[in-house]
TISETI-631974 format. One record per atom (N, C-alpha, C): residue in one letter; x, y, z. Coordinates in steps of 0.02 Angstrom, whole numbers, padded with zeros to 5 digits, always signed. Layout:
AXYZ
...
***
This chain:
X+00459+00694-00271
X+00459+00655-00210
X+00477+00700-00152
X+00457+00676-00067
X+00454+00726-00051
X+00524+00716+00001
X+00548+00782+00010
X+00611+00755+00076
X+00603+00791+00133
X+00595+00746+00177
X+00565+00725+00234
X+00636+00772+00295
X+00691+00763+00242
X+00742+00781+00302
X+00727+00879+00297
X+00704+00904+00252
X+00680+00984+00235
X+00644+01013+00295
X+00602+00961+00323
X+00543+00972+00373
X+00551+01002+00451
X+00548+01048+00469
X+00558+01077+00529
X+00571+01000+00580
X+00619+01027+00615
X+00619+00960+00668
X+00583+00920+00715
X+00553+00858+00700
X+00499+00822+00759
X+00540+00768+00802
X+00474+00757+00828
X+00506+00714+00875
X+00537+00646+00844
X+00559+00606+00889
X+00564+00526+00837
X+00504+00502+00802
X+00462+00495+00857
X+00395+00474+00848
X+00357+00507+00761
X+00358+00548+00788
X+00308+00616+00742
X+00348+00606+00646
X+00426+00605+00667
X+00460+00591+00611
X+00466+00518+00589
X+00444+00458+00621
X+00447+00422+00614
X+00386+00368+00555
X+00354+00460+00586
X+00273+00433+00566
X+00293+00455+00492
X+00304+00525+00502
X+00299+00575+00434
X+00344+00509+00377
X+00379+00478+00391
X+00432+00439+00340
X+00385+00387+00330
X+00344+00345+00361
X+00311+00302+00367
X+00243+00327+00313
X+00225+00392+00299
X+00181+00415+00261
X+00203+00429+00205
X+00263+00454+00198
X+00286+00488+00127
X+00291+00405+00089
X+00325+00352+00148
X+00328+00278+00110
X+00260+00270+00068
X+00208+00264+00111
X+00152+00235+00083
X+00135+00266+00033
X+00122+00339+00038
X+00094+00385-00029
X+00131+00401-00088
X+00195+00354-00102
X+00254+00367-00121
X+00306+00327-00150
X+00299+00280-00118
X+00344+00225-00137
X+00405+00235-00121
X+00407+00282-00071
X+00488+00299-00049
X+00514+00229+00003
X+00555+00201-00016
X+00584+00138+00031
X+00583+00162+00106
X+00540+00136+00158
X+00596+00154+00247
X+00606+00101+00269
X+00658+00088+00322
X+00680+00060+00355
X+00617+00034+00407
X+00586-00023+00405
X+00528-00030+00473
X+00577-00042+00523
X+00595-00089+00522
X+00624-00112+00594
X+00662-00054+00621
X+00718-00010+00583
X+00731+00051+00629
X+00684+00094+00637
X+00607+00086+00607
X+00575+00172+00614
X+00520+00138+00673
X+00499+00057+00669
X+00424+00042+00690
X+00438+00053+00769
X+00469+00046+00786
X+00483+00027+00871
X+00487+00091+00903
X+00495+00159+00874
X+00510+00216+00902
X+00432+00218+00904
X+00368+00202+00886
X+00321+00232+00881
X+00292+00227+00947
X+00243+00267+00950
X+00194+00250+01029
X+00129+00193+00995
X+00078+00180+01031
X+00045+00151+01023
X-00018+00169+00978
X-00024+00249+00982
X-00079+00282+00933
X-00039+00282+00875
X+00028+00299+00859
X+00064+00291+00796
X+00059+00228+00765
X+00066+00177+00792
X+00072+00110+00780
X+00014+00099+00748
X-00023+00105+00775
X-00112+00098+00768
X-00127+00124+00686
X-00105+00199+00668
X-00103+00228+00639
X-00081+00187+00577
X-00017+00178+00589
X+00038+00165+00519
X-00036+00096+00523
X-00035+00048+00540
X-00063-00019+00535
X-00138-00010+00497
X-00161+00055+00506
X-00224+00080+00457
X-00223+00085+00404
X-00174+00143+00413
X-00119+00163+00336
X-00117+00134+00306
X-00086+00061+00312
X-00054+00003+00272
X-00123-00066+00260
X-00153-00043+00278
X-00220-00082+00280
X-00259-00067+00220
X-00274+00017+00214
X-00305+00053+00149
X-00264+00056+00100
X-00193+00049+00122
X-00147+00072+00055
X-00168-00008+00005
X-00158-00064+00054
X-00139-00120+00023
X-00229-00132-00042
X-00271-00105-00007
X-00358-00100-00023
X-00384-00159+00006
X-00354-00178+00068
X-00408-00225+00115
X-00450-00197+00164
X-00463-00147+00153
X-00509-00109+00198
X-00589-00118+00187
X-00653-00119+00234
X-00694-00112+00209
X-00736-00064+00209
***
């Protein structure tokens, strides 16, 4: 599994994401409500894709 805290330092955002990815590909537990709100709007967008293909409702 991977640790996320090893990783050269990002921004909130950028790290917010990276935790938000290791979750999905991973099954590592995060916190949404403390990680979702730091995001910008392309992040947001992002994770909401993410979690779209992870779940296999994509077409």
């Amino acid at each position: 599994m991977w640790n996320t805290d090893a990783i050269a330092p990002l921004g909130d955002a950028a790290d917010g994401l990276l935790r938000l990815a290791v979750s999905i590909a991973h099954g590592r537990p995060v916190d949404l409500r403390g990680t979702l709100p730091g995001l910008g709007h392309a992040h947001a967008s992002a994770v909401v894709t993410a979690t779209v293909r992870a779940s296999g409702l994509a077409r």
